[in-house]
C-alpha positions as CSV (number, residue, x, y, z in Angstrom):
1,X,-2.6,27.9,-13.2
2,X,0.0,27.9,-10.4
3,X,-0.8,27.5,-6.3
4,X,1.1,29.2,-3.8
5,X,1.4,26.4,-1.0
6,X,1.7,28.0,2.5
7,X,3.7,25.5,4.5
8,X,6.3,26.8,6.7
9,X,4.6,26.8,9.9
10,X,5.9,25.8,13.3
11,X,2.2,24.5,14.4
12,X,2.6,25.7,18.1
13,X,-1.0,24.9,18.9
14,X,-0.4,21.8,17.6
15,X,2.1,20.5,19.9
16,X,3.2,18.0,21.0
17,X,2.8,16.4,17.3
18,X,4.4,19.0,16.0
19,X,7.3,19.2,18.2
20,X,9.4,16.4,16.2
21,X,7.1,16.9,12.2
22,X,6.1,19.9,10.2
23,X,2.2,20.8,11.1
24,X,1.4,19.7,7.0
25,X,2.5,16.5,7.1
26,X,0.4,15.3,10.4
27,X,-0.8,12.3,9.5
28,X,-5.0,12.1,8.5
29,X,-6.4,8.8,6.7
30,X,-3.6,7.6,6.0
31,X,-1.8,10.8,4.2
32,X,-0.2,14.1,5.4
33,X,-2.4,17.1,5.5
34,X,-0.7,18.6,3.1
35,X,-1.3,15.7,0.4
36,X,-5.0,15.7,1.0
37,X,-4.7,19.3,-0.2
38,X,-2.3,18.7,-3.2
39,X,-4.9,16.6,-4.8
40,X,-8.0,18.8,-4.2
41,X,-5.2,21.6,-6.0
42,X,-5.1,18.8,-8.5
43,X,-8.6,18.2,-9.3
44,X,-9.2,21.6,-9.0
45,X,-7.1,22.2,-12.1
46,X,-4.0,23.3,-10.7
47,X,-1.0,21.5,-12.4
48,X,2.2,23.4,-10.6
49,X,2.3,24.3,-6.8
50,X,5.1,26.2,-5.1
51,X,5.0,25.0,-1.6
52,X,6.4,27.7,0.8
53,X,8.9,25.9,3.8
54,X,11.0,26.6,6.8
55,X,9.8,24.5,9.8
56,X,11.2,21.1,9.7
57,X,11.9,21.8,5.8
58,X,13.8,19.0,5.0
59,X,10.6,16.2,6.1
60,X,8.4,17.9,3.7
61,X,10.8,18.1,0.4
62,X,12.0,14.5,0.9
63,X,8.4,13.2,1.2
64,X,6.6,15.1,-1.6
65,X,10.1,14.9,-4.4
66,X,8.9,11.2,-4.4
67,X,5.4,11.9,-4.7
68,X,5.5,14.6,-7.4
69,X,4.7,12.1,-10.3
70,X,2.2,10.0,-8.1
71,X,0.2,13.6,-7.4
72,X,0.8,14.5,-11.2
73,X,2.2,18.3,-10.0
74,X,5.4,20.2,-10.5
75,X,6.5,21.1,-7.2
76,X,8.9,23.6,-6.6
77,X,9.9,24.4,-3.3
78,X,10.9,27.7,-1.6
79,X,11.9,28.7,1.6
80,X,10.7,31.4,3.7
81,X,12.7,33.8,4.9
82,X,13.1,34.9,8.4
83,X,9.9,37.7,8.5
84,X,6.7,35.9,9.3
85,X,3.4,35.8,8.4
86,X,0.9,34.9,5.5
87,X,1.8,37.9,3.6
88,X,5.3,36.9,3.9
89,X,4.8,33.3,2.7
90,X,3.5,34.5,-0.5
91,X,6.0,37.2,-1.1
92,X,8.2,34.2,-0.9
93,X,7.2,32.5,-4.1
94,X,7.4,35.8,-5.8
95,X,10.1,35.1,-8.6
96,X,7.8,31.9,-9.6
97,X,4.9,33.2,-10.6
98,X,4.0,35.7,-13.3
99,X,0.1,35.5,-13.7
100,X,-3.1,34.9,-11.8
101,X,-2.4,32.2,-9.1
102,X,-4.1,30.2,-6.0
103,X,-2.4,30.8,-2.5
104,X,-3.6,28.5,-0.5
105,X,-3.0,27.6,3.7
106,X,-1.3,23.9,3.8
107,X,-3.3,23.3,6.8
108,X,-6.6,23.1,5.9
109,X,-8.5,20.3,4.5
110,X,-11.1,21.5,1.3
111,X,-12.8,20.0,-0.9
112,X,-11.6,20.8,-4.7
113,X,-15.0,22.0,-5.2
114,X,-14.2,24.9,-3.1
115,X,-10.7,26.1,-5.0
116,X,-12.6,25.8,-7.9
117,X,-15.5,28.3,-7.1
118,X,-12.6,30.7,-6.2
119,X,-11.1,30.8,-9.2
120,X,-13.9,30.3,-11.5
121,X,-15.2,33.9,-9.6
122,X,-12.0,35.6,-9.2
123,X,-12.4,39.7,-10.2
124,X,-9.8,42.7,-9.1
125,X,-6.5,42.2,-7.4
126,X,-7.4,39.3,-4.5
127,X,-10.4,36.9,-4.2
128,X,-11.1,35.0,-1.2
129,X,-13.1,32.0,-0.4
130,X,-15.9,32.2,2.8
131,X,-18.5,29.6,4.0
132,X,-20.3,29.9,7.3
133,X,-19.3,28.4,10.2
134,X,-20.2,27.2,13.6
135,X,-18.1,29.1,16.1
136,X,-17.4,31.9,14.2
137,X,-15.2,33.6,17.7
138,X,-12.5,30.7,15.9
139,X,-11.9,32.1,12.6
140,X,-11.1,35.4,10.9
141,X,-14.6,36.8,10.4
142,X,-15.6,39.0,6.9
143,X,-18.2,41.3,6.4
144,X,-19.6,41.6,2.6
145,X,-21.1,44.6,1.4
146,X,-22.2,44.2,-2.5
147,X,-19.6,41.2,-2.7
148,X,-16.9,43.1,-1.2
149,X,-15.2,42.7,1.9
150,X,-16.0,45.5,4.1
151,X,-14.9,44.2,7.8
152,X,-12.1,42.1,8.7
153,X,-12.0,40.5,12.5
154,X,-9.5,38.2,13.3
155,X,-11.5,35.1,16.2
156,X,-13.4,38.2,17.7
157,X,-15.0,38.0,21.1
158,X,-18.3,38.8,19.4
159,X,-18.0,38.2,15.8
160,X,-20.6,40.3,13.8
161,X,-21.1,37.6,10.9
162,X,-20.8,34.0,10.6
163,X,-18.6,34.4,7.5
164,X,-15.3,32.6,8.1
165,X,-12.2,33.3,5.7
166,X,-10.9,30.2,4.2
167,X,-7.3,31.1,3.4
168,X,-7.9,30.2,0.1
169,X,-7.2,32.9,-2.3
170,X,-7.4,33.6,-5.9
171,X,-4.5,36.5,-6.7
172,X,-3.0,38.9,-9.3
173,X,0.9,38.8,-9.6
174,X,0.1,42.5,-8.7
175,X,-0.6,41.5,-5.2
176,X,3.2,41.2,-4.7
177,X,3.7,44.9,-5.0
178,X,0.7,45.5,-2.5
179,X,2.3,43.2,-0.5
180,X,5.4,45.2,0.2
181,X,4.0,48.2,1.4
182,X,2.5,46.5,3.9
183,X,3.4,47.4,7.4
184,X,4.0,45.1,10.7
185,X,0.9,44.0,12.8
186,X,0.8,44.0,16.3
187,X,2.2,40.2,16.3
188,X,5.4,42.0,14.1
189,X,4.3,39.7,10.8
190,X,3.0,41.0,7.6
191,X,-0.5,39.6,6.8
192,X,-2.4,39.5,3.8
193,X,-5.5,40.1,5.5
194,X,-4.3,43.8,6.0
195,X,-5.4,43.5,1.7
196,X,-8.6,42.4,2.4
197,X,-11.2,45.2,2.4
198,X,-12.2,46.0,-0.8
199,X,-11.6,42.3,-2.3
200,X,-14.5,40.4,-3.8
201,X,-15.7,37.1,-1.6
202,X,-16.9,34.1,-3.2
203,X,-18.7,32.0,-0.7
204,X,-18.5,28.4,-0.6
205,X,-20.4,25.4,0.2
206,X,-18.2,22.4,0.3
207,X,-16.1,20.8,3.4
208,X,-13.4,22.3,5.1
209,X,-11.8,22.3,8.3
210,X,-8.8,24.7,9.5
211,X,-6.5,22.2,11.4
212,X,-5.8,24.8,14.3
213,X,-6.0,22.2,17.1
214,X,-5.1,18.1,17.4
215,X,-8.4,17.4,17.7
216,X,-9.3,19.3,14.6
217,X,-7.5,16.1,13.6
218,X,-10.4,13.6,14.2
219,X,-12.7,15.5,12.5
220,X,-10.7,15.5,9.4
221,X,-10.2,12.2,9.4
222,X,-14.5,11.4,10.1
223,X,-14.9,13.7,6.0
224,X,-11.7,12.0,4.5
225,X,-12.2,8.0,5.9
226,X,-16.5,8.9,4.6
227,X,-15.2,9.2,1.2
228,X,-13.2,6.8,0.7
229,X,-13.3,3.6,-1.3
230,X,-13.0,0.2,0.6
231,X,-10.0,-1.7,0.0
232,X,-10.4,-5.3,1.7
233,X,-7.3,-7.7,2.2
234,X,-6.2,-10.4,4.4
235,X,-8.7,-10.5,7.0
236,X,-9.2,-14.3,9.1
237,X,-12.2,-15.3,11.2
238,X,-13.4,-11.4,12.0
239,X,-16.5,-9.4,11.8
240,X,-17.0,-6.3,9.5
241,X,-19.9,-3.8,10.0
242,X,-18.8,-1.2,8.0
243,X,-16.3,-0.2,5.6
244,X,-12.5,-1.0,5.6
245,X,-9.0,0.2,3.7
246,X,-6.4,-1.7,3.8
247,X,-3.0,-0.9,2.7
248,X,-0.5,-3.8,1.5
249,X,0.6,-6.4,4.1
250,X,-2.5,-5.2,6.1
251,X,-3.7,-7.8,8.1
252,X,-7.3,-8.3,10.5
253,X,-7.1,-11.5,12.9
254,X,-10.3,-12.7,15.0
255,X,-11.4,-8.9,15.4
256,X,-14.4,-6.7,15.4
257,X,-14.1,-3.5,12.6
258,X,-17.0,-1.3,13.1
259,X,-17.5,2.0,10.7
260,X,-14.9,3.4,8.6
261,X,-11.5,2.2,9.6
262,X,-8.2,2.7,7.7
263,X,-5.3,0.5,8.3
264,X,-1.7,1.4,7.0
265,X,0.8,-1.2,5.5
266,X,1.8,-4.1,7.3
267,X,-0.2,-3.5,10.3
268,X,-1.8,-5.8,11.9
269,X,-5.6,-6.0,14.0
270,X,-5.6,-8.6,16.4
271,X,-6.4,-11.1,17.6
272,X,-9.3,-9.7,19.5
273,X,-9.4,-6.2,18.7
274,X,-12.1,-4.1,18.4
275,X,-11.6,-1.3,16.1
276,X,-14.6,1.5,16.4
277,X,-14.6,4.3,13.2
278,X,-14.0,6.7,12.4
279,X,-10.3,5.5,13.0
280,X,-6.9,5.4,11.1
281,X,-4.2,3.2,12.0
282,X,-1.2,3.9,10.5
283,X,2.2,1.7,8.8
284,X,3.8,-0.9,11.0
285,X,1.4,-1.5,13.7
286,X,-0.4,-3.8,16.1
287,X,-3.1,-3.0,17.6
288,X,-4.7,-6.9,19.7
289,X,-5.3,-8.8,22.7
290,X,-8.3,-7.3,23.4
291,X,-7.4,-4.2,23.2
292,X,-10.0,-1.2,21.7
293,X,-9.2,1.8,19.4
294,X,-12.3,4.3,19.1
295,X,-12.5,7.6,16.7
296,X,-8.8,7.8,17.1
297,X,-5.9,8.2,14.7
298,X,-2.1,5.8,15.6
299,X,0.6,7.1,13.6
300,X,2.7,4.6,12.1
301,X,4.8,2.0,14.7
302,X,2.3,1.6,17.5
303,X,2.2,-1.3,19.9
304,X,-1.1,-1.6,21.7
305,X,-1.2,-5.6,22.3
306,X,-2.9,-6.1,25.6
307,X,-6.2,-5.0,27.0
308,X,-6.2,-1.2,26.3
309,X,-8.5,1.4,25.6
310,X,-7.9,4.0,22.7
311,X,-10.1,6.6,22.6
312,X,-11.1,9.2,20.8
313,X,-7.0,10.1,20.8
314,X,-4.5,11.3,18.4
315,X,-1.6,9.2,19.1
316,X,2.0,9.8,17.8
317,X,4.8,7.7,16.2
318,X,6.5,4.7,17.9
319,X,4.5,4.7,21.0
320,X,4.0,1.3,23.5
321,X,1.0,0.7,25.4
322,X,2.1,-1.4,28.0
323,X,-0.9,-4.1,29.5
324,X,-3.8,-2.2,30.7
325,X,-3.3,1.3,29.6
326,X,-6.0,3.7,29.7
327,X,-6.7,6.8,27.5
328,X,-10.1,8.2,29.3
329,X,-12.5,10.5,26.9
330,X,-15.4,11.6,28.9
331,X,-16.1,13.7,32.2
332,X,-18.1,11.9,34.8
333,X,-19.8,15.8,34.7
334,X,-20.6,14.7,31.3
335,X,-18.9,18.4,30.1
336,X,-17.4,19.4,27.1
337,X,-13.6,18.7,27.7
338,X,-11.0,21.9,27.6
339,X,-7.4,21.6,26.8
340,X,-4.7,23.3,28.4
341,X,-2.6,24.5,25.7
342,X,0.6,26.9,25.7
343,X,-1.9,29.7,24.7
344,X,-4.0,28.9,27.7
345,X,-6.9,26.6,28.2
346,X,-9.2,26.1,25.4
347,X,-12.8,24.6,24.7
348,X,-12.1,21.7,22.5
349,X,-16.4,21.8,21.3
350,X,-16.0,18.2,22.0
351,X,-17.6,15.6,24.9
352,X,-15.7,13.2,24.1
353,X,-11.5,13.9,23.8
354,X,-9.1,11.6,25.0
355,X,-4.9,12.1,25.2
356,X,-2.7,14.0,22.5
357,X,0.3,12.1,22.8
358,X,4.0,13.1,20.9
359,X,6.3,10.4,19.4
360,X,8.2,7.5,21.5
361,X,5.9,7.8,24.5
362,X,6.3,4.9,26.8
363,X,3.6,3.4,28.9
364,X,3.9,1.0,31.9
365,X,1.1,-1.6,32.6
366,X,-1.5,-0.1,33.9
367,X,-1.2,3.4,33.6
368,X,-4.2,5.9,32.5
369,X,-4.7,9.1,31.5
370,X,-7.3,11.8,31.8
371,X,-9.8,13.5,29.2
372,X,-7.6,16.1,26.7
373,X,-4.2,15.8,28.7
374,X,-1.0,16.5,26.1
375,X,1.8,14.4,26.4
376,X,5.2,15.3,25.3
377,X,7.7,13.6,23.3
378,X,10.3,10.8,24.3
379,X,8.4,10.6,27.7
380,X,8.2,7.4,29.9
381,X,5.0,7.0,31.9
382,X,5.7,4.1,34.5
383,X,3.5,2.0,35.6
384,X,0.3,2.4,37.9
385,X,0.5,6.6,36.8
386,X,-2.9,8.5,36.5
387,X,-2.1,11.4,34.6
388,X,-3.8,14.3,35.7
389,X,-2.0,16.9,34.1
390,X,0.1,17.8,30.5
391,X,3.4,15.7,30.7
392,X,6.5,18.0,28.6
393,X,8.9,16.1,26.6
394,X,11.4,13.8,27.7
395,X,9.6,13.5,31.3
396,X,9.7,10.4,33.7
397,X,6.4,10.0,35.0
398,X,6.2,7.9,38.1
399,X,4.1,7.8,41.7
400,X,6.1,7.0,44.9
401,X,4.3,4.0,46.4
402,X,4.9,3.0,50.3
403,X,4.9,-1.0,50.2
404,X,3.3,-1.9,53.9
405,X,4.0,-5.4,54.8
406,X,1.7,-6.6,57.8
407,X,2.3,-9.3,59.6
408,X,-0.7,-12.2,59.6
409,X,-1.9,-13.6,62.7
């Protein structure tokens, strides 16, 4: 069986990562999003995936033409055209498939468990996957009747079940000639869920998380780090209480590791480091000199060497932590933290949130930054700056100081 790989995606609510990567290939224990969900496809039986791009295209085919024989899946690519929307993405891979097929969201991370249940239960043109959730105001909400959809809300104010659609999807080649009598929603897309009522629903049990928001991030990364196996390496004069994966040319140096850490390729953890898990630190970086890293995610080429505090953060590629810098998680009101993102302000569900911060951010010795603030891309923040508010790329960030001198008597 084929899958149908949606992937073409600007991520908007995921900025500022996604302002210089393709929303799939965020980084989350050590491998894109997108490769996570390759191998549950995999294990789930799937053997040949058409991944559907257009965002940032050309990051995603390089990557995953090396990894095609590593995964064990024919990949065949296809980009989007300029009409958007899920319905649209599938259309895309239309000339590619001739029977039953998965179409799957490229932002989501599942367990295989789940893909499997949807196919082994598929009946009738369209089968999706459902599983109760939390916050069900978040998701697009289903109502079954007999097995059958019978309601679709999309994140509803006051959602009448608890039934979240998993945008993974069991299909008839059929569905591509539903598909194209579909009509333009209110956001001008065509969206599968317009097919939904009527479909059978196979609920699940397993994990998943939809990767909306950044910090969606860190809970992905908790499930993914829990299950996997420890990989030791070169580690001198430290203390583990927990478990560790190390990649080659890894390196721990008179530090602390506590709980599931990952650590990339020729990165190294100290000396005097503390490293609190669930974390993931990615290739080529150093992370020492008493500096802490807690619950957070470093893409690859971070330099945090002296006396700063990580927390629960989501940091980006190729950014320096100059002495002292602070990434502050918690309230002194003790409040769940809320994020001002470019669809408004939004309840992250979490206490404890530190900084979302984009690629080749500079900080100065020093500097701090308040619970859930985004910083953009390419921006310096200079030294002795509190930041208070989201930073847009390419910003310089600096406080005018007036230097008194008095005179002693």
């Amino acid at each position: 069986m084929k899958a149908v790989v949606m992937a073409a995606g600007d991520g908007k609510r995921m900025r500022p990562l996604t302002e210089t990567r393709p929303k799939v290939m965020l980084p989350v224990a050590g491998k894109p999003i997108l490769e996570h969900l390759l191998i549950a496809l995999k294990s789930a039986g799937i053997d040949e995936t058409v991944i559907i791009v257009r965002h940032k295209k050309d990051r995603i085919v390089e990557y995953f033409e090396k990894k095609e024989s590593e995964l064990g899946l024919k990949i065949i690519f296809v980009e989007q055209g300029s009409e958007t929307g899920t319905a649209s993405a599938i259309l895309a891979a239309e000339k590619e498939i001739s029977d039953s097929f998965v179409a799957i969201a490229g932002d989501i991370i599942t367990d295989s468990e789940n893909i499997s249940k949807v196919v082994k239960e598929h009946k009738g043109t369209i089968t999706l996957g459902v599983k109760k959730v939390k916050n069900p105001h978040e998701y697009g909400i289903v109502e079954i009747t007999d097995g059958k959809v019978s309601l679709f809300q999309e994140k509803p104010k006051n959602p009448k079940t608890e039934l979240a659609n998993l945008s993974i999807y069991c299909m008839e080649s059929s569905v591509f000639d539903e598909i194209k009598k579909l009509k333009k929603t209110e956001r001008e897309e065509y969206e599968i869920v317009d097919l939904f009522i009527g479909a059978k629903a196979v609920e699940v049990e397993g994990y998943w998380q939809d990767v909306g928001y950044p910090w969606h991030l860190l809970d992905a990364n908790k499930h993914l780090l829990s299950k996997m196996e420890a990989k030791s390496g070169d580690i001198e004069n430290s203390t583990i209480d927990g478990k560790v994966i190390m990649e080659k040319g890894a390196k721990i140096i008179n530090s602390y590791i506590e709980g599931d850490v990952y650590i990339g390729e020729n990165s190294v953890v100290g000396p005097n480091a503390y490293i609190r898990g669930p974390s993931a630190i990615g290739k080529n970086c150093h992370v020492g000199g008493a500096t802490t890293v807690k619950e957070s995610i470093l893409f690859d080429g971070i330099n945090a060497k002296h006396l700063s505090y990580i927390g629960d953060s989501v940091v980006g590629e190729n950014v320096n932590f100059g002495s002292g810098t602070q990434l502050a998680n918690f309230r002194f009101d003790s409040k769940v933290i809320n994020v001002l993102t470019q669809r408004g302000w939004v309840n992250s569900g979490r206490r404890k949130l530190g900084a979302i911060i984009g690629d080749d951010v500079k900080f100065g010795v020093l500097s701090a930054v308040m619970p859930g603030k985004l910083i953009g891309p390419g921006s310096w923040v200079h030294s002795g700056v509190v930041v208070n508010k989201n930073v847009p790329p390419k910003s310089d960030v600096y406080v005018r100081q007036e230097l008194v001198l008095g005179k002693l008597e």
